[in-house]
N, C-alpha and C positions, 0 to 999 in steps of 0.2 A: 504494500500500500504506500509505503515512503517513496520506493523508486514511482511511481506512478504520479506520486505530488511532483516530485520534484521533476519528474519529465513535465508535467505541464508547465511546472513554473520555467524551463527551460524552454519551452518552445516558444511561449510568451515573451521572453527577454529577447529571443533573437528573431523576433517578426521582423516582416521587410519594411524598408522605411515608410513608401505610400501605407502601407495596411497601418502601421504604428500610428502614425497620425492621423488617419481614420477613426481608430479604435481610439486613442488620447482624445479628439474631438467629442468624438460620442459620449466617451465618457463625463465629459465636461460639461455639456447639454444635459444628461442623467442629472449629473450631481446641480448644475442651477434649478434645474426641472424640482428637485427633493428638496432641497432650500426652499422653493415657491410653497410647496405643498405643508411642508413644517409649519410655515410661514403663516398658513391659510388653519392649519390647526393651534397654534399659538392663540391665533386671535379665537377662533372657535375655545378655547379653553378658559382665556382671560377677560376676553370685551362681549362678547357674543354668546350667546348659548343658542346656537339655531342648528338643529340638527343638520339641515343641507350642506351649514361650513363643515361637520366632521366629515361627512360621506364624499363630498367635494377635497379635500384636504386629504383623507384614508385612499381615496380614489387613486386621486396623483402620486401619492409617496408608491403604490403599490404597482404603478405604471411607470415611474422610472424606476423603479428596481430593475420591473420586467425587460427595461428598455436596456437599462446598463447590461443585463446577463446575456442580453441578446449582442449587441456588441462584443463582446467578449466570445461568443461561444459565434457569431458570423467571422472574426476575425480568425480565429481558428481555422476554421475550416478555409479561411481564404487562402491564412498562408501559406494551410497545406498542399491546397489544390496548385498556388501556383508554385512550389517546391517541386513538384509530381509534374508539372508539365516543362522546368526549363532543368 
C-alpha cells in the first residue's frame, strides 16, 4: 500500500508542464470556489439563519471538492495517456 502512495505521489511530481498548470489552475479555481462557499456558510451561521444560505453554501463546498478531485484524477490520466503515446 506505501509503494502505491508513493507511486502516485511520484507521478504527480513529475507531470508535464502544460498538464501541471492545468491541474495548478484548476486547482486554484477549487480552492477560491470553497473560500466563496465557506464564505456563504459563515454568514449562514453568524448574520442569517435562512436555511437556503446553508444548502447554497453545503452545495458549493461539496462541488468544489468534487471539482478539485476531478482535476487531479483528469490530470492523471492525461499524463498518462500522453506518456503512452510519445
Amino acid at each position: 500500500m506505501k509503494n502505491d502512495i508513493n507511486g502516485l505521489l511520484n507521478s504527480i511530481k513529475h507531470f508535464d508542464k502544460d498538464i501541471s498548470k492545468l491541474v495548478k489552475s484548476g486547482l486554484t479555481f477549487c480552492f477560491i470556489f470553497c473560500l466563496f462557499s465557506v464564505f456563504i456558510l459563515f454568514t449562514y451561521n453568524f448574520i442569517y439563519s435562512m436555511p437556503i444560505l446553508f444548502y447554497i453554501g453545503y452545495s458549493l463546498f461539496k462541488s468544489s471538492l468534487m471539482f478539485s478531485v476531478a482535476f487531479i484524477i483528469c490530470g492523471i490520466g492525461f499524463d498518462k495517456l500522453k506518456k503512452e503515446v510519445n
